[in-house]
Backbone as a printed PyTorch tensor [residue, N CA C, xyz], in Angstrom:
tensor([[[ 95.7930, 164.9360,  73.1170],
         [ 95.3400, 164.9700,  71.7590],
         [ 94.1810, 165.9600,  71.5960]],

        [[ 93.4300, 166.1560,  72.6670],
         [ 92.3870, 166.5360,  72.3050],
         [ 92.8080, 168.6350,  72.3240]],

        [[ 93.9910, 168.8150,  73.2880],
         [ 94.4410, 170.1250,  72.9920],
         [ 94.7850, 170.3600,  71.6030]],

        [[ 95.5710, 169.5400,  71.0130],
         [ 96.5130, 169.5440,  69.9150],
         [ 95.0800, 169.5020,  68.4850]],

        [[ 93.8520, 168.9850,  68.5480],
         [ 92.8640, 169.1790,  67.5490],
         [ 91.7320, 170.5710,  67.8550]],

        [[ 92.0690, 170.9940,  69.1470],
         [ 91.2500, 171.9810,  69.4140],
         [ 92.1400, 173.1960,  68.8480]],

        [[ 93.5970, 173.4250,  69.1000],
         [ 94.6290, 174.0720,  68.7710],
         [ 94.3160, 174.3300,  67.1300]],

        [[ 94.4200, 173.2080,  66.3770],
         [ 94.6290, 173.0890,  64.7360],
         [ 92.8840, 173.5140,  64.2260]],

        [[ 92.1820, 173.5550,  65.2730],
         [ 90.3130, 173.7850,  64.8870],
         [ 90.4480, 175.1300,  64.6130]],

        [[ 91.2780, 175.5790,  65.8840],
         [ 91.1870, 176.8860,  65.8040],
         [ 91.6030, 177.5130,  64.5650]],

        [[ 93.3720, 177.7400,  64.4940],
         [ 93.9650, 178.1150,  63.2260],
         [ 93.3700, 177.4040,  61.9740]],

        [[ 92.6160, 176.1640,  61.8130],
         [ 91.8830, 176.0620,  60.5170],
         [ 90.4560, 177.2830,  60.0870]],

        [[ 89.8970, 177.2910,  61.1090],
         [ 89.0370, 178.7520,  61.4010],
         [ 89.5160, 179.8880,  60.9270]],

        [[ 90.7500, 180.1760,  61.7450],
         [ 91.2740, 181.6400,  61.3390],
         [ 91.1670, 181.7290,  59.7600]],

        [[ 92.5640, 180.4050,  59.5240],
         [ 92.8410, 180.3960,  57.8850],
         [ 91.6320, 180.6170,  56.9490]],

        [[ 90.8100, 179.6010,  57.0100],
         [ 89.4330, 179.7950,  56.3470],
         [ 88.8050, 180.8850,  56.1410]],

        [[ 88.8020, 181.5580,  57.3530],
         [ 87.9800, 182.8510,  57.3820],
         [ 88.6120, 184.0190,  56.5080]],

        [[ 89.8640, 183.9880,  57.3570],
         [ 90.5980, 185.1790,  56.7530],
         [ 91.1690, 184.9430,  54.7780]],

        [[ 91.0290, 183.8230,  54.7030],
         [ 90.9810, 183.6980,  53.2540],
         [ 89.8000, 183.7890,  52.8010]],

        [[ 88.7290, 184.5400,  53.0610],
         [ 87.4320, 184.9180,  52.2140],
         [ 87.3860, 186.5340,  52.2520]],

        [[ 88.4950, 187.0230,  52.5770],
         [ 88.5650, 188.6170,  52.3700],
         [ 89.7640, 188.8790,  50.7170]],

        [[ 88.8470, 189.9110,  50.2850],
         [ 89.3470, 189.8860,  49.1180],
         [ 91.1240, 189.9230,  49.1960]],

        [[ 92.0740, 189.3230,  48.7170],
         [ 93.4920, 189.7050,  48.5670],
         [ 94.3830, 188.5300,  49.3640]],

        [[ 93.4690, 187.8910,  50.0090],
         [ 93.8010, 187.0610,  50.9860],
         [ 93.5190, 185.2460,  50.8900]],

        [[ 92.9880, 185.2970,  49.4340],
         [ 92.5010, 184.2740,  49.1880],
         [ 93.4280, 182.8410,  49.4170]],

        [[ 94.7060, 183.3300,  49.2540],
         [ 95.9080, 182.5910,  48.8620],
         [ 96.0870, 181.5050,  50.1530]],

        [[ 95.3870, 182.2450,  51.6830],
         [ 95.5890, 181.5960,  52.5940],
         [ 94.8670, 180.0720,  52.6700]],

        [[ 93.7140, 180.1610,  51.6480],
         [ 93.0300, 178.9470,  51.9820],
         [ 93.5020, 178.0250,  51.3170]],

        [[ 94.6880, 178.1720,  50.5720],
         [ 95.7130, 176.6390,  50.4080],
         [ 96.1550, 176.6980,  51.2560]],

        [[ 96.5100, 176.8490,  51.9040],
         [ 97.4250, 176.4680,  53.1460],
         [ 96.4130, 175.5920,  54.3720]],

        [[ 94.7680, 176.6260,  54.3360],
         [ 93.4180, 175.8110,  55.2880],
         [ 92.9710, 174.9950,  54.8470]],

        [[ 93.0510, 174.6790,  53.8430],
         [ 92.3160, 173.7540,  53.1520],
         [ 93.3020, 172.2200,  53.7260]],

        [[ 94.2870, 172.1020,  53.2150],
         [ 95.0120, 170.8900,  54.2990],
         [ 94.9520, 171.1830,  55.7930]],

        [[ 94.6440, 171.7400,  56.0000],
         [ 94.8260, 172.1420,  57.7520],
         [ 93.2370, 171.3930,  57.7420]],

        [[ 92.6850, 172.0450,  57.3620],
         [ 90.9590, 171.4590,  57.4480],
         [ 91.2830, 170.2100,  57.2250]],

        [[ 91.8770, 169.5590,  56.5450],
         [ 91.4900, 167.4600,  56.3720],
         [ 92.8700, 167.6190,  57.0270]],

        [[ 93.4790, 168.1670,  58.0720],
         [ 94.0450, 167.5670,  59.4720],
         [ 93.3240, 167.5440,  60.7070]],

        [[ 92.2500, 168.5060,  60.6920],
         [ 91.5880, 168.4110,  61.4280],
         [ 90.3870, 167.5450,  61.7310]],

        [[ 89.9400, 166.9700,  60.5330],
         [ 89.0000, 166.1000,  60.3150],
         [ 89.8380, 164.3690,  60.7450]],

        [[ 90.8980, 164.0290,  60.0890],
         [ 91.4550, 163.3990,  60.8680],
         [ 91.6360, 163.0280,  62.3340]],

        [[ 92.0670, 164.3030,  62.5890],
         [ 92.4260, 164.2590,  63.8940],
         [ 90.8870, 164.0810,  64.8170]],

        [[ 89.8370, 164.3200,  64.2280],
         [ 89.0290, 164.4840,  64.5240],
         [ 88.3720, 162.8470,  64.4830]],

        [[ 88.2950, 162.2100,  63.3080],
         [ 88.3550, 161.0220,  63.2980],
         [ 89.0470, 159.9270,  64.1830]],

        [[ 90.0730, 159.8260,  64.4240],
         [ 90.8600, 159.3260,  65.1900],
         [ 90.3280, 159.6160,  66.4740]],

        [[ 89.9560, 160.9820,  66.5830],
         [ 89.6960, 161.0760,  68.6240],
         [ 88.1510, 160.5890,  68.7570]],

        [[ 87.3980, 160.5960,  67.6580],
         [ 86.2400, 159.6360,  68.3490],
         [ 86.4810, 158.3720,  68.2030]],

        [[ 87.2340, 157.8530,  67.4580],
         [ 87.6300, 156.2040,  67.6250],
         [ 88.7060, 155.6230,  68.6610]],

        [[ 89.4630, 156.3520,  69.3450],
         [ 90.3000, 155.6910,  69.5670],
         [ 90.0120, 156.5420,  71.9620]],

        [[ 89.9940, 157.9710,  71.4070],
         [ 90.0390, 158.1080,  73.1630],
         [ 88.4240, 158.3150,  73.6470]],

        [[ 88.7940, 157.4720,  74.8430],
         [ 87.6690, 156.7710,  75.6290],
         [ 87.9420, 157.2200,  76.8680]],

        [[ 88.7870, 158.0960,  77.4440],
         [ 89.3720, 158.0690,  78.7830],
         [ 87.5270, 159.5150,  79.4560]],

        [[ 87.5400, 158.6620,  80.4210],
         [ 87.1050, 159.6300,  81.1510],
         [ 85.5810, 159.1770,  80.6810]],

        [[ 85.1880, 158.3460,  79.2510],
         [ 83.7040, 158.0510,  79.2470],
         [ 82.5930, 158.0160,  80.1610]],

        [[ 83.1450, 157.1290,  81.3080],
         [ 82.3300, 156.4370,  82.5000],
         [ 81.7650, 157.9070,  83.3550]],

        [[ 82.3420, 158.6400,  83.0220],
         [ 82.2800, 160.0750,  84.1670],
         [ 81.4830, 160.9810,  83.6030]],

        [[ 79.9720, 161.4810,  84.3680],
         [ 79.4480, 162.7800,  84.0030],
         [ 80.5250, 163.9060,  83.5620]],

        [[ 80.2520, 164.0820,  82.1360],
         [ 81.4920, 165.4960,  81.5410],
         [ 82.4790, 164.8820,  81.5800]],

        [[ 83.2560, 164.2810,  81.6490],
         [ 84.4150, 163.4280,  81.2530],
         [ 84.8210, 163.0450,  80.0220]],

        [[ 83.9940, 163.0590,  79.1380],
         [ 83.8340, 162.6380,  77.4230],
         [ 84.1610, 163.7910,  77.0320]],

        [[ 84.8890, 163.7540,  75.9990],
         [ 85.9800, 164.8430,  74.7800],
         [ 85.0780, 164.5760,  73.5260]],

        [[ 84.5800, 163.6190,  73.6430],
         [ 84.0090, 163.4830,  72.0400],
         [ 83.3500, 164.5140,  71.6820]],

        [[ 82.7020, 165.1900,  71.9130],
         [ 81.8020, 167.0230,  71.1800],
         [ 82.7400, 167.5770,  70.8100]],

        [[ 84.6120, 167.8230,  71.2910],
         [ 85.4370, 168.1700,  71.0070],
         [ 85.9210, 167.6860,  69.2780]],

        [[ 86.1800, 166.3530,  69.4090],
         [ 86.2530, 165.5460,  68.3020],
         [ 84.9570, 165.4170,  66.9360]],

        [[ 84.0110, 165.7680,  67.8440],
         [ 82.9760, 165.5870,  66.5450],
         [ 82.6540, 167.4100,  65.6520]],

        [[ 83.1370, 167.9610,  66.7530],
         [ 83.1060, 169.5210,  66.1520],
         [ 84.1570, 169.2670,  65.3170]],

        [[ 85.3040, 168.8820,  65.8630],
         [ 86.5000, 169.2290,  64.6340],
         [ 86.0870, 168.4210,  63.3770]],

        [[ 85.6760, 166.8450,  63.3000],
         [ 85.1910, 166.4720,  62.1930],
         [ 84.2390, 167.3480,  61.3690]],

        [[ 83.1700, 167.6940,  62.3020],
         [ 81.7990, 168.6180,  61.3880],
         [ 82.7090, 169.7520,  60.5350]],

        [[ 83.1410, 170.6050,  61.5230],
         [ 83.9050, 172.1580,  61.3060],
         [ 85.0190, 171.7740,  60.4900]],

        [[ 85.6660, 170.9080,  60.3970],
         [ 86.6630, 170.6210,  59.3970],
         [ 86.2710, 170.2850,  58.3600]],

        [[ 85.4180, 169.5570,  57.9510],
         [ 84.2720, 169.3950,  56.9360],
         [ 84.1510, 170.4630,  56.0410]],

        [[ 83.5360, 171.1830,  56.9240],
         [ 82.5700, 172.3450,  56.6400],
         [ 83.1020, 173.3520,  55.7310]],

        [[ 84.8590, 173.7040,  56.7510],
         [ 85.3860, 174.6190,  56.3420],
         [ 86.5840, 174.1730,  55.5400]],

        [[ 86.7160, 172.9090,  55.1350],
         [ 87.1490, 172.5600,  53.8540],
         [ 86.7590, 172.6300,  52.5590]],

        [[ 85.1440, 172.7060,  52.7000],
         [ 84.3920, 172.4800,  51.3780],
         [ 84.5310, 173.9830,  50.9560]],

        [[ 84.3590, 174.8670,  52.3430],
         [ 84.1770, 176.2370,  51.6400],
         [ 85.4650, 176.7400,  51.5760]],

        [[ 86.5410, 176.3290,  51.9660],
         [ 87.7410, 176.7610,  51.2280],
         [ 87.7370, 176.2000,  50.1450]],

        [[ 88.0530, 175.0670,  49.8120],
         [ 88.3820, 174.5370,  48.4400],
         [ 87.0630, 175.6000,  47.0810]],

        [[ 85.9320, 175.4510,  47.6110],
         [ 85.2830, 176.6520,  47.0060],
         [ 86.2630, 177.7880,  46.7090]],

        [[ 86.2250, 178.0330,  47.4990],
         [ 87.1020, 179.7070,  47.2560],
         [ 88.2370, 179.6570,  46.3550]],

        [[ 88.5740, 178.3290,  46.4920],
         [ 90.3180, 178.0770,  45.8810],
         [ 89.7470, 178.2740,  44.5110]],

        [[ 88.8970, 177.4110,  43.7940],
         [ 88.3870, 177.3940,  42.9510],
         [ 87.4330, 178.5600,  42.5280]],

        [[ 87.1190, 179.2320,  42.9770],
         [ 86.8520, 180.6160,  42.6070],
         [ 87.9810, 181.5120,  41.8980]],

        [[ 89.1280, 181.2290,  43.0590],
         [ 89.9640, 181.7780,  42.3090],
         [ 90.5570, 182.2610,  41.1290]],

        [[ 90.5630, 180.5550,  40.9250],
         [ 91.3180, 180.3490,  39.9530],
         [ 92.3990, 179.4980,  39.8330]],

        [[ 93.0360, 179.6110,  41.0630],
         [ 94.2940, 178.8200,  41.2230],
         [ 95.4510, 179.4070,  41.1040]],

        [[ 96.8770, 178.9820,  41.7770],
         [ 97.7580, 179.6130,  41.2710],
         [ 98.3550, 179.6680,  39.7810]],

        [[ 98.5140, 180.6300,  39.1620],
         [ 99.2910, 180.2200,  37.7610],
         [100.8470, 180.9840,  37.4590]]])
């Protein structure tokens, strides 16, 4: 799990980013749900995996709490942008 939210952190990043260049805006509908999958997913992995806690560096959770923060983050400022837009019409 924790590949599969680091995987979707990433491409929510790309999307986000690359939808703040002019012409390209269109991509951050598409990041903007990717971002509250990642926050999910992000949610879920600090509640639920525990494997490896007991062990110096063994804990994933910084993994999980970045994707919550960064999914956050880069939801608010997509949906910004969306709304800059305009929207599709």
């Amino acid at each position: 799990m924790r590949t599969l939210t680091s995987t979707l952190l990433i491409l929510a990043l790309v999307a986000t980013v690359g939808g703040f260049f002019p012409c390209l805006g269109w991509i951050n509908w598409a990041g903007v749900p990717l971002c509250l999958v990642v926050m999910v997913l992000g949610i879920v992995g600090l509640m639920s995996d525990r494997e490896g806690a007991d062990q110096p560096g063994g804990s994933h959770q910084g993994t999980y709490l970045a994707a919550l923060v960064l999914g956050l983050l880069m939801g608010v400022l997509g949906a910004v942008r969306c709304l800059m837009g305009g929207g599709i019409v």
